[in-house]
TORDRENKE-938796 format. One line per 5 residues: their letters; for each residue x, y, z of C-alpha. Coordinates in Angstrom, 3 decimals, decimal comma, always signed. Each point is the difference from the previous one (the first is absolute). Layout:
A) X Y Z  ...
***
This chain:
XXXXX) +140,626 +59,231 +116,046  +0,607 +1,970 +2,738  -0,490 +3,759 +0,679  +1,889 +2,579 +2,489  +0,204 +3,573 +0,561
XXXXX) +2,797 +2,019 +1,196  +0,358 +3,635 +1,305  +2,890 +1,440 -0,525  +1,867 +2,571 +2,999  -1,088 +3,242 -0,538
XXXXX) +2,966 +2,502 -0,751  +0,060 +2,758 +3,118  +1,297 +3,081 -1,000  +1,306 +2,556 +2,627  +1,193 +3,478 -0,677
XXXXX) +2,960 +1,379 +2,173  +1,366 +4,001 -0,219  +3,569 +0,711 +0,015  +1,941 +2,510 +1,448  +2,029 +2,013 -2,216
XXXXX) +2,795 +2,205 +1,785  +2,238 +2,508 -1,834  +3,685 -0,837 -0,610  +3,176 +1,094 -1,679  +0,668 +2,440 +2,620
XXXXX) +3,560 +0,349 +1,641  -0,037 -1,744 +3,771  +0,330 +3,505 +1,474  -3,387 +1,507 -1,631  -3,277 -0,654 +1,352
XXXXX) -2,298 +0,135 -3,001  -3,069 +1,051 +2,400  +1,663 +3,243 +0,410  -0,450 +2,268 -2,343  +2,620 +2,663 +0,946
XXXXX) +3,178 -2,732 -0,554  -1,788 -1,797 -3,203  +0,116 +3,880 -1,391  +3,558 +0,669 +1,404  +1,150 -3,081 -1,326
XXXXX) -1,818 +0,823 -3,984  +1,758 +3,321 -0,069  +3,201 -1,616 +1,093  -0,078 -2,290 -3,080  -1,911 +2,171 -2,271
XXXXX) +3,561 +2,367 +0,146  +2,611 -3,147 -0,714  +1,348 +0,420 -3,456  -0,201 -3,862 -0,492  -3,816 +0,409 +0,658
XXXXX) -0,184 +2,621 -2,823  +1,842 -2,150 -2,245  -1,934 -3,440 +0,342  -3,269 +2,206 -0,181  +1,251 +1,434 -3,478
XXXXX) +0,665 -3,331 -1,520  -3,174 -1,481 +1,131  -1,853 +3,022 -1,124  +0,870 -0,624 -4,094  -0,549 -3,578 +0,346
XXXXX) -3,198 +0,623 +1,507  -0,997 +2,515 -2,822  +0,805 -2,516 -2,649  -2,245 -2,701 +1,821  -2,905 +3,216 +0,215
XXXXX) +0,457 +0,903 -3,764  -0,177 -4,036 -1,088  -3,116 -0,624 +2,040  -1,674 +3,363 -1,518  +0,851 -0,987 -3,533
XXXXX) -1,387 -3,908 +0,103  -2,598 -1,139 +2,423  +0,840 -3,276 +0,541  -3,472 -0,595 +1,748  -2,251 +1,381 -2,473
XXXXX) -3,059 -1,996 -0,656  -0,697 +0,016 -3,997  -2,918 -1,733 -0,043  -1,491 +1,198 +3,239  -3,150 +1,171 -2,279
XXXXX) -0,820 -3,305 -1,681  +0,504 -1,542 +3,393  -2,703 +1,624 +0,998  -2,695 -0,475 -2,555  +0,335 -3,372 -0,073
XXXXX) -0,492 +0,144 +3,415  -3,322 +1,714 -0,775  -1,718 -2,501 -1,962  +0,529 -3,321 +2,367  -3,277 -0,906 +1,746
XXXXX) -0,278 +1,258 +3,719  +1,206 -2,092 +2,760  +0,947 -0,028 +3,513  +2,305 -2,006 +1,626  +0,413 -1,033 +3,937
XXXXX) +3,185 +1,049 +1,309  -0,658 -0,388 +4,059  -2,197 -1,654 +2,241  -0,222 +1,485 +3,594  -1,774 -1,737 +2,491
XXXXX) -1,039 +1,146 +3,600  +2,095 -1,412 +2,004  -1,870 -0,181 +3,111  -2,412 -3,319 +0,310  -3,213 +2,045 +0,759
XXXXX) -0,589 +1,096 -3,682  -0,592 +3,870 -0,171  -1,208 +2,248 -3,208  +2,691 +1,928 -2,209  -2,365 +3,316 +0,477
XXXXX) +2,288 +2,488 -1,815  +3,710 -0,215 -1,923  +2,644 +3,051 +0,065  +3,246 -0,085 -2,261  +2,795 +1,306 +1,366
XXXXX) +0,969 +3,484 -1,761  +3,235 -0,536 -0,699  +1,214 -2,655 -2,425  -3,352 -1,782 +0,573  +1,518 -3,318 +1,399
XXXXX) -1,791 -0,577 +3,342  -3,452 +0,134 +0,591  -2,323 +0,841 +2,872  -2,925 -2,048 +0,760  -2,911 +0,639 +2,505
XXXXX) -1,697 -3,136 +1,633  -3,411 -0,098 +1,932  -3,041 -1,763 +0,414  -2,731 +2,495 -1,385  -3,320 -2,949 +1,144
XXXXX) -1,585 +2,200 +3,090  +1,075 -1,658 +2,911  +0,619 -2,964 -1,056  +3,901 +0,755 +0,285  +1,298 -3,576 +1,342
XXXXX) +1,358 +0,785 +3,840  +3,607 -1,327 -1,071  +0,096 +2,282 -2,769  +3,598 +1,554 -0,943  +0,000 +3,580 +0,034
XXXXX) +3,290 +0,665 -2,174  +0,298 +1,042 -3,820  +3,123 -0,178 -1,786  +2,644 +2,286 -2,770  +0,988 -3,097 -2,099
XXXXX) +3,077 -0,432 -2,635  -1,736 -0,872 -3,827  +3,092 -2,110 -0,234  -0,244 -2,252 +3,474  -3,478 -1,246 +0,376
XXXXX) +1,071 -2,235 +3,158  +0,324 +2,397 +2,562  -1,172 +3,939 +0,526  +2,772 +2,606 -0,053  -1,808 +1,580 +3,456
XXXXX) -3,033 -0,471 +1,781  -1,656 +2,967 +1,009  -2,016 -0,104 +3,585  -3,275 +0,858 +0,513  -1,966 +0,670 +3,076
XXXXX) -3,075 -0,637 -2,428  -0,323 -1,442 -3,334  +0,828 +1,911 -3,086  -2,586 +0,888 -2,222  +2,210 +2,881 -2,294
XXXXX) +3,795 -0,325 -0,589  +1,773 +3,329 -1,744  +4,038 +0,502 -0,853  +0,619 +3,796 +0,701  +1,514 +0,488 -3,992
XXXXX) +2,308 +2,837 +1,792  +1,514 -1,897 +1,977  +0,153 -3,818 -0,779  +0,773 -1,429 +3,890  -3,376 +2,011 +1,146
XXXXX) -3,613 -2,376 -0,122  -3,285 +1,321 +1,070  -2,792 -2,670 +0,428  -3,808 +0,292 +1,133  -0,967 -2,368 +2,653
XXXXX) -3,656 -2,447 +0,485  -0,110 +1,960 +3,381  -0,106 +3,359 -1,816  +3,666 +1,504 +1,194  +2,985 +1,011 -2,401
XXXXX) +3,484 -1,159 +0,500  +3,459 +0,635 -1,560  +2,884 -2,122 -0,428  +3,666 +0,771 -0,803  +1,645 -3,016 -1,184
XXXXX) +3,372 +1,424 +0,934  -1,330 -0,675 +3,863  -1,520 -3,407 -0,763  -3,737 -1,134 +0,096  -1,182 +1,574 +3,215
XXXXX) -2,872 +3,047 -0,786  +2,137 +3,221 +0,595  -3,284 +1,674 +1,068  -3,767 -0,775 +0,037  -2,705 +2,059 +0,072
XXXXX) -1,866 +1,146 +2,727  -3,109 -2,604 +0,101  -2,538 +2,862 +1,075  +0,842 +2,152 -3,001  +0,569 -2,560 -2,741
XXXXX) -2,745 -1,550 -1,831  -3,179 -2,304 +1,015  +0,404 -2,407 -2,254  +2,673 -2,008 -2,308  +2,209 +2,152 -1,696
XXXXX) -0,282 -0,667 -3,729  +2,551 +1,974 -1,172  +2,840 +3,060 +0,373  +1,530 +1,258 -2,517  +3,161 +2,400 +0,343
XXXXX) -0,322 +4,008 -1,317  +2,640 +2,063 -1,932  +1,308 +1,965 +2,730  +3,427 +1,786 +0,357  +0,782 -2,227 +3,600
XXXXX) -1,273 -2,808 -0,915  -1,829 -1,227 +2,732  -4,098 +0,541 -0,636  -2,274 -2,053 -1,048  -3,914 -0,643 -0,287
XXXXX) -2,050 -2,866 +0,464  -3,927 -1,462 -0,100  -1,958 -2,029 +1,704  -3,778 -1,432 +0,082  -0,463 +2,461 +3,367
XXXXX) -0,853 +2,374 -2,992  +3,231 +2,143 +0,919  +3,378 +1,340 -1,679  +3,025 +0,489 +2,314  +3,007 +1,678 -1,202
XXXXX) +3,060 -0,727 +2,312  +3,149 +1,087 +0,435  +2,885 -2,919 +1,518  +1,766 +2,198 +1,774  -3,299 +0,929 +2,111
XXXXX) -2,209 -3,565 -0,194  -1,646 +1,396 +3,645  -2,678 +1,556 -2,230  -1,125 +0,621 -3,828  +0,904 +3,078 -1,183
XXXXX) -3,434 +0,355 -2,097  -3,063 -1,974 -0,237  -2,688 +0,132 -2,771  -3,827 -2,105 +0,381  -0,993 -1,565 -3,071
XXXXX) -3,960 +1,416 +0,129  -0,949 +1,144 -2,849  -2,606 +2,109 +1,447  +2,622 +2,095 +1,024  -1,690 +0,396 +3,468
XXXXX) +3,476 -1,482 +1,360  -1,809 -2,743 +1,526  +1,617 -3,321 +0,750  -3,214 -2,120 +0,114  -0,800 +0,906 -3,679
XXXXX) +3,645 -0,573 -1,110  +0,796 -2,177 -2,488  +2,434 -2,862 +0,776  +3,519 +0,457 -2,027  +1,492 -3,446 -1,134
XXXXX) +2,743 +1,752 -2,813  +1,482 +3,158 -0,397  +1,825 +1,553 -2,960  +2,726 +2,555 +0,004  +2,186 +1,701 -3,099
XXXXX) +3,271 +1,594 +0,715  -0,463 +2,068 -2,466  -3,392 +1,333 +1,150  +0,886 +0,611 +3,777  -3,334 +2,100 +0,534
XXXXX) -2,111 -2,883 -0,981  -1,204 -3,605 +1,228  -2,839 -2,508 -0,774  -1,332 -2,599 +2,495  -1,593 -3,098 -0,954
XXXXX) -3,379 -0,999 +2,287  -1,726 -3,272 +1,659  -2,901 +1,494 -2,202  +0,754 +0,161 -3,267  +1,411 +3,286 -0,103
XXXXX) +2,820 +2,240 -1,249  +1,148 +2,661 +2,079  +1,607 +2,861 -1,063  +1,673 +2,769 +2,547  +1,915 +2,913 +0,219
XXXXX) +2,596 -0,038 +2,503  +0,986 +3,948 -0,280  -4,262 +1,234 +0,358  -0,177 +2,524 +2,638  -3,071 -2,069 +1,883
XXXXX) -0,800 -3,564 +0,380  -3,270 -0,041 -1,882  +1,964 +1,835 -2,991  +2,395 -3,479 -0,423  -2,531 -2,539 -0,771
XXXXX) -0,239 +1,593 -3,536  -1,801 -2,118 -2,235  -0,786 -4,365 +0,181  +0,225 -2,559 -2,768  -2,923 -2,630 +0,456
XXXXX) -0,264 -3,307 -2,327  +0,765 -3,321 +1,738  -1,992 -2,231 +2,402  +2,715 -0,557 +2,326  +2,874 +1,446 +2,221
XXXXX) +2,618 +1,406 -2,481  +3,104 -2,038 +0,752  +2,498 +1,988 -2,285  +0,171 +3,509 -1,406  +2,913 +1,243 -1,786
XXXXX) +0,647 +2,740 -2,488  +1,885 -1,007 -3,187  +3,507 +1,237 +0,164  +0,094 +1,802 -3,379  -3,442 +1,335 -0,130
XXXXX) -0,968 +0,929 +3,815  -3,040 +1,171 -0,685  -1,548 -3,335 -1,292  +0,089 -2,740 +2,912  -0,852 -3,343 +0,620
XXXXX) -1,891 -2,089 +2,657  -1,300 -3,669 +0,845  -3,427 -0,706 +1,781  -2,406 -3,101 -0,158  +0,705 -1,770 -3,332
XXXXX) +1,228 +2,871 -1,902  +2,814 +2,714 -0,668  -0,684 +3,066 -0,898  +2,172 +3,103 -1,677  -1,107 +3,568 +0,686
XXXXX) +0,579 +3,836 -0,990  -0,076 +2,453 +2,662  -1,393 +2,261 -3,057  -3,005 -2,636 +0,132  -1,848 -0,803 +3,294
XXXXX) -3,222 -1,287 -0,845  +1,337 -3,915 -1,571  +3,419 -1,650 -0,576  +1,365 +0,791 -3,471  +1,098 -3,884 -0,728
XXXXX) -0,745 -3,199 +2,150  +0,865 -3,707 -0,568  -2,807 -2,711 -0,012  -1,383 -1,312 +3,006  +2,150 -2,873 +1,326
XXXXX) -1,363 -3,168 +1,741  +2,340 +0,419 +2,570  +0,054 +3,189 +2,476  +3,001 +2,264 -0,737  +2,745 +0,555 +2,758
XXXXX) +2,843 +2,488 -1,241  +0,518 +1,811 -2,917  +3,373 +2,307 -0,867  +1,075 +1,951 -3,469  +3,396 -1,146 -1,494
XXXXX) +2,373 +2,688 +1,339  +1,590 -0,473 -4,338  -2,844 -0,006 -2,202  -2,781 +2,313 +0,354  -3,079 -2,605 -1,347
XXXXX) +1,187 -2,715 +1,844  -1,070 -0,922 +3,756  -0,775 -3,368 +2,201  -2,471 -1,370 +1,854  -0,423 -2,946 +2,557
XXXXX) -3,115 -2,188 +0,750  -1,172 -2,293 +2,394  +0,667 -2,856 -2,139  +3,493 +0,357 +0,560  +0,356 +1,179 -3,495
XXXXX) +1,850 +3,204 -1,382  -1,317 +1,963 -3,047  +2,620 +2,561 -1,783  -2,499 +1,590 -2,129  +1,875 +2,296 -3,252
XXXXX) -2,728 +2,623 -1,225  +2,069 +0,792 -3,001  -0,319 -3,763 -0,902  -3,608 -0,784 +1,138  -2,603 +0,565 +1,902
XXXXX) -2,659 -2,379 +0,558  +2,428 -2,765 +1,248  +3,401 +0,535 +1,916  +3,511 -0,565 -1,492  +1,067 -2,901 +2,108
XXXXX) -1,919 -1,722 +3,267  +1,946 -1,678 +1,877  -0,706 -2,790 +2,755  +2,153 +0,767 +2,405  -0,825 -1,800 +2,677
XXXXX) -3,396 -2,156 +1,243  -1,177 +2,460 +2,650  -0,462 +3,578 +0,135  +2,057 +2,436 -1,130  -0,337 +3,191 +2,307
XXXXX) +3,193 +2,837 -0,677  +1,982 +0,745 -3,057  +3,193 +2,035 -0,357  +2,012 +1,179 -3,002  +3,351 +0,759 -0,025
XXXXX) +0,926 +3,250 -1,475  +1,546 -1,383 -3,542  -3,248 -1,574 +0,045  +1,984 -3,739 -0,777  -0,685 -1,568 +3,571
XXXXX) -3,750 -0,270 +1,422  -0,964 -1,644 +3,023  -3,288 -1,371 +1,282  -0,627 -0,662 +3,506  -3,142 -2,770 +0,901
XXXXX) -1,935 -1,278 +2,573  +2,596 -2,244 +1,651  +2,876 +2,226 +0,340  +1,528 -1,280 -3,413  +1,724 +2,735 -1,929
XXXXX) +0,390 -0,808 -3,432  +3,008 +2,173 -2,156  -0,723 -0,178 -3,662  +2,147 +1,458 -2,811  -2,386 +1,720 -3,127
XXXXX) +1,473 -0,575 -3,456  +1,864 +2,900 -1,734  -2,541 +1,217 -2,229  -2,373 +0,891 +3,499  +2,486 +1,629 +1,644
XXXXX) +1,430 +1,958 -3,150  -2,038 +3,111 -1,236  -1,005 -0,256 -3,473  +0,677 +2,626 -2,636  -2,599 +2,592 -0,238
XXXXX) -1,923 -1,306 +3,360  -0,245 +2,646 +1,902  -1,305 +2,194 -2,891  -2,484 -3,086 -0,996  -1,052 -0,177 +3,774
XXXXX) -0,879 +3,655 +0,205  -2,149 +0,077 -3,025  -2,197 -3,111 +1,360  +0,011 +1,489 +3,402  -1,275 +3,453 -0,910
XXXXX) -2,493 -1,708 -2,962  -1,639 -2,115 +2,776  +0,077 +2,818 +2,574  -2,062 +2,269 -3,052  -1,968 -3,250 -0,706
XXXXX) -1,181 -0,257 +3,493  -0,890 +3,721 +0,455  -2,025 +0,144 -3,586  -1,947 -3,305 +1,071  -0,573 +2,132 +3,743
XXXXX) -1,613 +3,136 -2,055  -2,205 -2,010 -1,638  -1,005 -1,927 +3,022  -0,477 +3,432 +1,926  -2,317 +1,244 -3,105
XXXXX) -1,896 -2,923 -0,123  -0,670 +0,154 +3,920  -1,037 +3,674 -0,384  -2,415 -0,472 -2,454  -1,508 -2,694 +1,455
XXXXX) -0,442 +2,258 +3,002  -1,260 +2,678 -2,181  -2,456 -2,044 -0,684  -1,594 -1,488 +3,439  +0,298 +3,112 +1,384
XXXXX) -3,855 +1,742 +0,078  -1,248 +3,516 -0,947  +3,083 +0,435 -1,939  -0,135 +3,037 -3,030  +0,477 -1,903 -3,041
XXXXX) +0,122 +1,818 -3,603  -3,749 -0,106 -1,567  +0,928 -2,261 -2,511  +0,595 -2,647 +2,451  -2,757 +1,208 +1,952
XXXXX) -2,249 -0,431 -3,304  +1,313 -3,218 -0,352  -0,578 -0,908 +3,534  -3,405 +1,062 -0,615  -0,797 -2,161 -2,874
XXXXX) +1,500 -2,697 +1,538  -2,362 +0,475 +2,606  -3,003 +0,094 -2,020  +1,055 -2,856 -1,687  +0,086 -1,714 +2,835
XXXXX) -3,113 +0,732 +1,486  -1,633 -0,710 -3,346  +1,279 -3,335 -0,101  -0,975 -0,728 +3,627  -4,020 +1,138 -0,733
XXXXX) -0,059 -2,040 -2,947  +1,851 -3,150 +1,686  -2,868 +0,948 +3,379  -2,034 -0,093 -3,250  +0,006 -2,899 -1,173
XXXXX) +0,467 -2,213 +2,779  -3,478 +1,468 +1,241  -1,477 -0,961 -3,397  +1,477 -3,144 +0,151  -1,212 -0,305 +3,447
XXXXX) -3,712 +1,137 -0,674  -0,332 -2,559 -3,190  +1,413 -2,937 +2,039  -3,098 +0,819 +2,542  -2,386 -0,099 -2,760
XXXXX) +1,152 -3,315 -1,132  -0,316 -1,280 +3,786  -3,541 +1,372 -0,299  -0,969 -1,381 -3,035  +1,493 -3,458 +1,035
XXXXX) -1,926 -0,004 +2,881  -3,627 +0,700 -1,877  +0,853 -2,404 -2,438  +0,801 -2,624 +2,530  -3,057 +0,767 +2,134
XXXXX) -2,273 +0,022 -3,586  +1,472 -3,127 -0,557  -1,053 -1,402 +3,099  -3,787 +1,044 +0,148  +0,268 -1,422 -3,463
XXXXX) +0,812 -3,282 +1,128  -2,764 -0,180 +3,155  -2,518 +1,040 -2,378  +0,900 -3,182 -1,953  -0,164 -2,033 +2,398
XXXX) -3,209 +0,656 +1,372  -1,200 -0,689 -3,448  +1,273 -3,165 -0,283  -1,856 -0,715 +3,642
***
């Protein structure tokens, strides 16, 4: 017996564009200009043949109109069922694409963007994030990959540093904005090619790695914001990357100063609340600001504290904005701005340290998590608690971003090697239930009231105990009777204990004593004997 392995070749695919120019156009009319292409449609428009042909094709056309209205030969009948069935399959996740680094230095996958338009190329951010201990032959380029060729990247986009962040501009689809290890900003328009259209200015851009930019809802555009662990936030706009256009410090002091600030390792933005952002800290700590406060001191307006470790991931659930969700140390946590002194819900602590967390952009209970373990949890609240919905080994090494596509079918996880794994969720995660976004409100604002009637007690409990250390304090005369006779009672029982013991000590003396005479008795006893004997 013998045995042999073959590889097979691997299938290259390569995508070409084609060039589509207009035809049908008489040699003597160029169809660029629009003065002869106009001439030339009124000319025809008054031939009576043109009328003619246009008449007839106009009542065969209606028939065809009035046929398709009356009988939808595409109607799904059982569209309903479909679904249902759907619902009650056990949850699984399948790998549809494997893309590796393709450089031979091995870099990390530090963040995933999908592109906003069809969703069918992705953006992915590679650096080294181990403090200086970057290798010195150490590729500087991150890549927009096709889902459906994992062989080779669409484009490479150039770096002068490498990135940290990586953003597509949902406006505009060709426009990237990434945050650098060096602390600058650049853009990219993929209509030019890879090369940075513009970089920050070095002196005005942060101190440290830029862990992430996010894009605003503005009419151009073209601003965005982004955080570092300098402690700062920089808005910017691309057509002016000489300088940022505002700059908040993270002290929560509000003294404005940057040796107090807290480092920024995630930010969180909603559309649909343009006045308002949340920054996830190195220490533990939620952020919340108010971009549109009339002094600096006035944006830092209120913090979140609860985990042990920098907050990787903070996100606001996209049906219910005002509860949001972030990952520190071994546990994830989901808050209510209405609620600041605890998280409303939590998972259990995890063996494993926790990476990235994001909500399903379909179903409002649903939401993610990676771990270092290189596993993936997809944790369903409406289903359970305690335990998540499906964990999933992904890979053997770390898992350190996570993106979901907007349908909320596709996820992928980026780890430690530069591996990007695309997964496909089953139907019944990426499908909202019926009823679930009532359901999820009720057990969102039941654990929110939970949390604040568990907080009043606490804060009574604490008072009274105060209450009571404090000294001198006016007290009602029945308690200050009963103080009294407390007191009493105590110092009776302390005179009789002093009591007895000096009884007890006194007759234990007398015993000595009377031992002693009866030994020395004893012995004159004894000589006496003796000599009488002699």
């Amino acid at each position: 017996m013998s045995e042999h392995e073959v590889n097979t070749e691997r299938f290259e695919m390569e995508a070409r564009g084609i060039n589509h120019v207009e035809g049908g156009w008489p040699k003597d009319i160029n169809p660029q200009e629009i003065e002869q292409t106009t001439r030339y449609r009124k000319k025809v428009e008054k031939d009576d043949h043109y009328i003619t042909t246009i008449t007839q094709l106009g009542s065969v056309m209606e028939h065809c109109i009035k046929q398709n209205n009356a009988i939808n030969i595409y109607e799904e009948y059982f569209e309903e069922e479909e679904e249902l069935e759907g619902m009650d399959e056990a949850p699984y996740a399948k790998t549809i694409n494997v893309f590796r680094d393709p450089n031979e230095i091995k870099r990390m996958a530090t963040h995933l963007s999908w592109h906003p338009d069809g969703n069918r190329k992705l953006a992915v951010a590679y650096s080294c994030m181990e403090f200086q201990r970057a290798p010195k032959d150490m590729n500087y380029d991150s890549y927009i990959w096709d889902i459906e060729n994992p062989n080779k990247p669409e484009l490479t986009l150039k770096s002068a540093s490498p990135l940290v962040s990586l953003e597509y501009n949902p406006k505009d689809s060709h426009i990237l904005v990434g945050g650098c290890y060096n602390g600058q900003i650049t853009y990219w328009d993929t209509r030019k090619g890879g090369q940075p259209v513009e970089l920050s200015v070095i002196e005005h851009s942060h101190r440290d790695p830029v862990y992430k930019v996010i894009w605003l809802q503005s009419k151009t555009g073209t601003e965005c914001f982004s955080t570092s662990t300098d402690g700062q936030v920089l808005w910017w706009d691309i057509r002016k990357m000489s300088e940022p256009t505002e700059k908040l410090i993270l002290d929560i002091t509000k003294k404005g100063n940057l040796d107090l600030a807290l480092g920024g390792i995630s930010l969180e933005f909603e559309p649909t609340i343009p006045t308002k952002f949340m920054v996830g800290t190195e220490q533990g700590m939620v952020i919340s600001c108010n971009r549109k406060a009339k002094t600096p001191a006035e944006k830092i307006v209120c913090t979140y504290s609860g985990h042990h470790g920098p907050i990787y991931a903070v996100q606001r659930n996209p049906f219910f904005p005002k509860n949001f969700l972030t990952v520190g140390d071994w546990v994830a946590r989901i808050w209510s701005e209405d609620f600041r002194e605890s998280s409303i819900m939590w998972t259990k602590y995890h063996s494993s340290y926790l990476t990235d967390a994001a909500w399903s952009p379909v179903r409002p209970s649903v939401f993610l998590t990676t771990k270092m373990d290189g596993t993936l949890d997809v944790w369903d609240y409406l289903f359970k608690q305690n335990n998540p919905t499906l964990s999933l080994k992904v890979c053997d090494e770390a898992l350190y971003s996570l993106c979901l596509q907007d349908n909320g079918r596709f996820v992928a996880c980026g780890s430690k090697s530069g591996l990007t794994t695309l997964l496909e969720l089953s139907p019944g995660l990426c499908s909202i239930q019926r009823n679930e976004k009532n359901i999820a409100t009720a057990m969102f604002e039941r654990e929110t009231k939970r949390e604040k009637i568990l907080e009043a007690r606490h804060r009574e409990m604490r008072l009274k105990e105060r209450s009571k250390a404090e000294p001198g304090k006016e007290e009602d005369t029945k308690d200050d009777k009963a103080e009294e006779s407390m007191e009493e009672l105590i110092a009776k029982a302390e005179k009789e204990f002093f009591e007895i013991i000096e009884a007890e000590r006194k007759r234990r003396e007398q015993e000595v004593k009377k031992q002693d005479e009866e030994g020395q008795e004893k012995e004159v006893s004894e000589e006496k004997e003796i000599h009488s004997q002699v």
